[in-house]
N, C-alpha and C positions, 0 to 999 in steps of 0.2 A: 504494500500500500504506500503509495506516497503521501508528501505532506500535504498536496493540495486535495487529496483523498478523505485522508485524516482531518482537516480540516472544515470537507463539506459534511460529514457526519457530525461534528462536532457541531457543526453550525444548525445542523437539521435538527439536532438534539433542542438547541435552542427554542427555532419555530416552534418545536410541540409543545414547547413550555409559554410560549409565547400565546398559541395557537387555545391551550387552556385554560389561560386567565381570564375571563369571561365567564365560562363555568365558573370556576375557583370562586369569580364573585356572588356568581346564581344560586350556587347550592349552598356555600358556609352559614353556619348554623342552623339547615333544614334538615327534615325528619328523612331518612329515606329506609323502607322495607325490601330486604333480598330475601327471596324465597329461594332456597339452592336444595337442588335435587338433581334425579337422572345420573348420566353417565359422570356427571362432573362430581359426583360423590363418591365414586366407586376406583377411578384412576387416581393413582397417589399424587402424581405431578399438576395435573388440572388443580385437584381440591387445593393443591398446594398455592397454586396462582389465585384462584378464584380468595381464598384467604389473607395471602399477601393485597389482592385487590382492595378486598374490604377495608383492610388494617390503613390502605394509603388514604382511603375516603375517610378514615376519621383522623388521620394524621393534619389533614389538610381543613380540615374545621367540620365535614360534615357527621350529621350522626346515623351511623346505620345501625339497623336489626337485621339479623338473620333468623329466618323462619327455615327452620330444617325438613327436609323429609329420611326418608328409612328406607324406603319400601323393599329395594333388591335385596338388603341388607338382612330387611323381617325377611323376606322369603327364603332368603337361604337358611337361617335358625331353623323355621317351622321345618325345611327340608332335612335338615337336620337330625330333628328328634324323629321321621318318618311321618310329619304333620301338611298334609298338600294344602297351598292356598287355593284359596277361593274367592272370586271378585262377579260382583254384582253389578254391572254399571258403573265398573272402574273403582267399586269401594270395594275394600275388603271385611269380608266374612268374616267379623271377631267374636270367637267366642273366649270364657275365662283364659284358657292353656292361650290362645294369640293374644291378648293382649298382656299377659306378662311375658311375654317373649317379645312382645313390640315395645313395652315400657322400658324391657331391657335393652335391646339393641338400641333402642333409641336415647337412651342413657348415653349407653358406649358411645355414639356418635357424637351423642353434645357436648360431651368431656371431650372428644379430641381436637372437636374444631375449637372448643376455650382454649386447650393447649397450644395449640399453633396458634392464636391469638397471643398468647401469653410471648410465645417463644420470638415474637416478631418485634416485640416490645409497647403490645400494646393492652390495656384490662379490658379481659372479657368476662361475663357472671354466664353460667351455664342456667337453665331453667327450663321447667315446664309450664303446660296453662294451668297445671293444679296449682301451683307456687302463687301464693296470696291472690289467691281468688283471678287471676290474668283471666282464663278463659271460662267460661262457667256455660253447659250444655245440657241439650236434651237430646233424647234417643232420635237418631237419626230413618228415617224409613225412607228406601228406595221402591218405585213402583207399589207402595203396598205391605213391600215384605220388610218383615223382621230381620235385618243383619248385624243382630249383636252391638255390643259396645263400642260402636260406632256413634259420633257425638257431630250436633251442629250447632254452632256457637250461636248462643242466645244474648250474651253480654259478655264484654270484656272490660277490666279494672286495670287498666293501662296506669295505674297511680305507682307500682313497682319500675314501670319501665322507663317514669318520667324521673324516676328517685335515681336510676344507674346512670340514666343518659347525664341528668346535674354533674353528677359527679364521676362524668368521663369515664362510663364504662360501655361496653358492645355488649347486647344484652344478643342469648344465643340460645332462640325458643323450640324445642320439642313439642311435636302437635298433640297433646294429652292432653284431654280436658277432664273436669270434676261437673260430674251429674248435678243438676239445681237442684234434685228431688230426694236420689238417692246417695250421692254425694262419692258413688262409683266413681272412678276412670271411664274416660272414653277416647278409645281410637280418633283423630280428626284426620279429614284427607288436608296433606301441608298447603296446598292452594288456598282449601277455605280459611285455613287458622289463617295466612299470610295475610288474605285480604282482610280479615277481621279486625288482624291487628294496626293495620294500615289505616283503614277507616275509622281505629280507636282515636288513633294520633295525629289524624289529617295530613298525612304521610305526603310530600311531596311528590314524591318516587315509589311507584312498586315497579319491582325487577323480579319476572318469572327468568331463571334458570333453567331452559328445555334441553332436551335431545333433537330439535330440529331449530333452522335456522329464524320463523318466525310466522307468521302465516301467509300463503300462499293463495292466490284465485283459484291456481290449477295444482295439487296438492304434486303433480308426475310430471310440472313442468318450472324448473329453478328461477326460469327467468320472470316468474309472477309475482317474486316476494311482494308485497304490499310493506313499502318503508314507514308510511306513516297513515292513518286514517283518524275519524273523529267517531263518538259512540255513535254517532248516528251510523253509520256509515256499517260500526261494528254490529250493531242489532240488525241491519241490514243483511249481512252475511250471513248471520245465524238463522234469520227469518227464509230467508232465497239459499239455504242447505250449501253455503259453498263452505263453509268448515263441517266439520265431524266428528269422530271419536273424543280421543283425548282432549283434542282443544276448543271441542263446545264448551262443556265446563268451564275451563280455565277461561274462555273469551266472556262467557256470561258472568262470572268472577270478576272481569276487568270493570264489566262494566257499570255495576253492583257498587262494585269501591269508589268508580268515578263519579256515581249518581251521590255518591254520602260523603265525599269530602276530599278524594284522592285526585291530586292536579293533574295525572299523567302515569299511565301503566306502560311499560318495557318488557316484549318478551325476547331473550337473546339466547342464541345458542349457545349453551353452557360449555361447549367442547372447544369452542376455541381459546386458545388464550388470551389471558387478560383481555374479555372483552365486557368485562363490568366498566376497567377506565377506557375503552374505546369508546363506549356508547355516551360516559359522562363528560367525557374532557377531549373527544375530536369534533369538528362540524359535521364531518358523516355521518358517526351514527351507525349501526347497526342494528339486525333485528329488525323487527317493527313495531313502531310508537304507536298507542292510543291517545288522543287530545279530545279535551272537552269540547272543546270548542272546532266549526271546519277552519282548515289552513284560513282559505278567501271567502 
C-alpha cells in the first residue's frame, strides 16, 4: 500500500465520522429498543458484533434495550431431553416441562449477552418481564386453542427500566412474563414483548433483528426490497397478502407500536455485520424503515 493509499482510507475513515454526526445529534439521549434474534444469536462472531454495536450506541449518548429471543436455542434443550417442539401459528406449545427449559435457556442467554456487555466496558443488568412487575400477562389463545403458558402483554411497568437507563445501564430483557391472575410464568413471542416494551417508553427506534434482508413486494425477487414505507402503506401490504408467514406478525407489530407512540420501526438483516451502526449512522440505510408519517 502506498502512502497516498494509506492516506485515502485514512481520510474515508474521517467522512464516516463526519458522515454521522447528524445522527450522533438525532439520537443522543433517545430511547431506542433492539429486538435480537435468529441467526445473529446463534453464530459466535455476528452476536459478537451485533453486541459491540449496541455497546457503541450507548457509548455515544444513546440509550438502548435489548429484547432477546431463544427460540433455536429452546429447541435444541426440548430436543435434548427427547421433548419435540411444537408451534401453532408461529407460537410455541408451552406446557410446565417447556417452559422451564425456556426460563432456562433463556436465562443462559441473558447472562451472556450482560457479559459481553460487561466485557466491552460497558453496565448491562440482565432481567426478565417477571422482574418488578416489567411485563404482567394473560393466557395467550391462538385461533381458539389453548397453547399453554404462553403470555400476551397486558401492561408493562417500565419504572425498572427508567431506574437503569438514569443510571447508565443497558437493560437486557428475556420474554417471561408473570400471569395478572395466577401470577405463573409465561412464554412471550420476543416480537410482542419488544414492541411492548417500546411502546412503554415511546421508544424512538424499534430495530427487528431478522434472518432476511427486510420486506420485499416479491418475496423470490431481491430486487423488490421496499427501503422505506409509511403504516399506511404497511397495513396496505398486509391487507392486499403481499407479506406472509413470519413477517405478518412482526409487520402488524410495527405497526401496533407506531399507532401508540413509536416514531419509527427498522427491520435489518441481522447476519450482516454491524448493520445496527449502518442503519443509525450512514445516509443509506439498510433494511426497511417504517415512518409514521408518507415520505411526500
Amino acid at each position: 500500500m502506498t502512502n497516498n493509499d494509506s492516506m485515502d482510507v485514512i481520510l474515508s475513515k474521517a467522512q464516516t465520522l463526519i458522515e454521522a454526526m447528524p445522527y450522533l445529534q438525532q439520537f443522543r439521549g433517545k430511547k431506542v429498543v433492539v429486538k435480537y434474534g435468529g441467526s445473529a444469536m446463534v453464530d459466535d462472531e455476528l452476536k459478537y458484533n451485533v453486541i459491540k454495536d449496541v455497546a457503541l450506541l450507548k457509548l455515544v449518548g444513546i440509550d438502548p434495550i435489548i429484547v432477546h429471543g431463544g427460540g433455536k436455542e429452546i429447541s435444541a434443550w426440548l430436543k435434548k431431553i427427547g421433548k419435540e417442539s411444537q408451534f401453532i401459528n408461529g407460537l410455541r406449545v408451552t406446557d410446565e416441562e417447556t417452559l422451564d427449559v425456556a426460563e432456562m435457556v433463556l436465562s443462559k442467554v441473558n447472562k451472556s449477552l450482560v457479559s459481553m456487555m460487561q466485557k466491552l466496558g460497558v453496565k448491562a443488568v440482565g432481567l426478565s418481564g417477571k422482574d418488578s412487575g416489567l411485563m404482567t400477562v394473560k393466557k395467550k389463545y391462538t385461533d381458539g386453542k389453548d397453547i399453554g403458558y404462553v403470555g400476551e402483554v397486558v401492561s408493562v411497568d417500565s419504572s425498572v427500566l427508567d431506574t437503569l437507563l438514569d443510571n447508565d445501564f443497558i437493560p437486557v430483557i428475556a420474554p417471561i412474563g408473570l400471569g395478572e391472575e395466577d401470577y405463573h410464568g409465561y412464554n412471550i413471542n420476543a416480537d410482542d414483548a419488544a414492541c411492548a416494551i417500546a411502546t412503554a417508553i415511546n421508544a424512538e427506534k424499534l430495530v427487528f433483528l431478522t434472518d432476511i434482508e427486510g420486506v420485499f413486494l416479491d418475496p423470490m425477487d431481491k430486487s423488490t426490497l421496499v427501503s422505506e414505507m409509511d403504516i399506511n402503506e404497511a397495513q396496505q401490504f398486509i391487507d392486499n397478502g403481499v407479506v406472509g408467514g413470519g413477517m405478518l406478525p412482526k409487520l402488524s407489530n410495527c405497526i401496533e407500536a407506531m399507532k401508540n407512540g413509536v416514531s419509527r420501526v427498522h427491520m435489518l438483516d441481522g447476519r450482516l455485520p454491524h448493520c445496527l451502526l449502518l442503519e443509525f449512522f450512514t445516509e443509506k440505510g439498510i433494511g426497511t424503515a417504517i415512518l409514521k408519517e408518507p415520505l411526500f
